[in-house]
N, C-alpha and C positions, 0 to 999 in steps of 0.2 A: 363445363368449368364453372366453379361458382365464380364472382364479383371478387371474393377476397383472391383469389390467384387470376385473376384480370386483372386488377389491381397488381400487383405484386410485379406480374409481369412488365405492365407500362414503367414502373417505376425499376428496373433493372439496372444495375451498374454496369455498364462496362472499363472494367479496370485497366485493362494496354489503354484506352482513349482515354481513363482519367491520368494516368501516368503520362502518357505523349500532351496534355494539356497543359500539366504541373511543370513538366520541362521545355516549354514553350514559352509558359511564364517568366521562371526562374531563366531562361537566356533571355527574353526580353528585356526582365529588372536590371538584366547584369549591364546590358546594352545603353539601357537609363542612365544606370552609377556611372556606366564610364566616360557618357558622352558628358555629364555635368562635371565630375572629376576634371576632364579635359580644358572644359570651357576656363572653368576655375585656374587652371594651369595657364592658360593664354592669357585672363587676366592678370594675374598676378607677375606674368612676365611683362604684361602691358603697362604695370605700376614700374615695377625694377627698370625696363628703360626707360620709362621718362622722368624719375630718377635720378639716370646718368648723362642727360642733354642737360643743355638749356635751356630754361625758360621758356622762351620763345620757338625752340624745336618740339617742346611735348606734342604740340595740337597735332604737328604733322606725325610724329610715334606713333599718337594712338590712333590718329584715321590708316594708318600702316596696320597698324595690329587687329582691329578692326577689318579691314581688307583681307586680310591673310587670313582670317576665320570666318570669313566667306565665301572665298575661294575655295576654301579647304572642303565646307559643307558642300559646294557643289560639285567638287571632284569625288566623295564620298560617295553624294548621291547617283554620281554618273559612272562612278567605276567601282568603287570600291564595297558598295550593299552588294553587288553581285561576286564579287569576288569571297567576299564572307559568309553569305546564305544562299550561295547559287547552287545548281544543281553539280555536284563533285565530277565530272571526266576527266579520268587518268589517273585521281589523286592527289591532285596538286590544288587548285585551286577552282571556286567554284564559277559556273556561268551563267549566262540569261539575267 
């Protein structure tokens, strides 16, 4: 073999692996948009009620709202990542 098809060969594509990586991506980014999307959403309902309290009720609103988008990340984390990207049995939803 000469150098130039040694060459050639190291640098070889494999295209299903660059395809399985581009869509590994693209669910990632989407997984980004949405969890920022979301947050965005909990704030702005965090504005809207405290809003419609008084004065003196917002501090406790927003340690509520606050709270409840913390709980929510660790329920995510604890059930819900495997339910979305777990291994699929039966069809329904996923495990592990």
């Amino acid at each position: 073999k000469t150098k130039l098809r040694e060459k050639e060969e190291e640098m070889s594509i494999d295209p299903e692996g660059d395809i399985n990586d581009a869509y590994t991506a693209i669910d990632t980014l989407w997984v980004l948009i949405s969890a920022v999307l979301v947050f965005f959403m909990q704030a702005g309902f965090s504005i809207l009620e405290a809003g419609n309290v008084r004065k003196k009720n917002s501090q406790a609103i927003l340690a509520k709202n606050l709270l409840d988008a913390c709980v929510a990340g660790i329920a995510f984390y604890a059930t819900g990542f495997a339910f979305a990207f777990g291994d699929v049995h039966g069809g329904f939803i996923g495990t592990k």
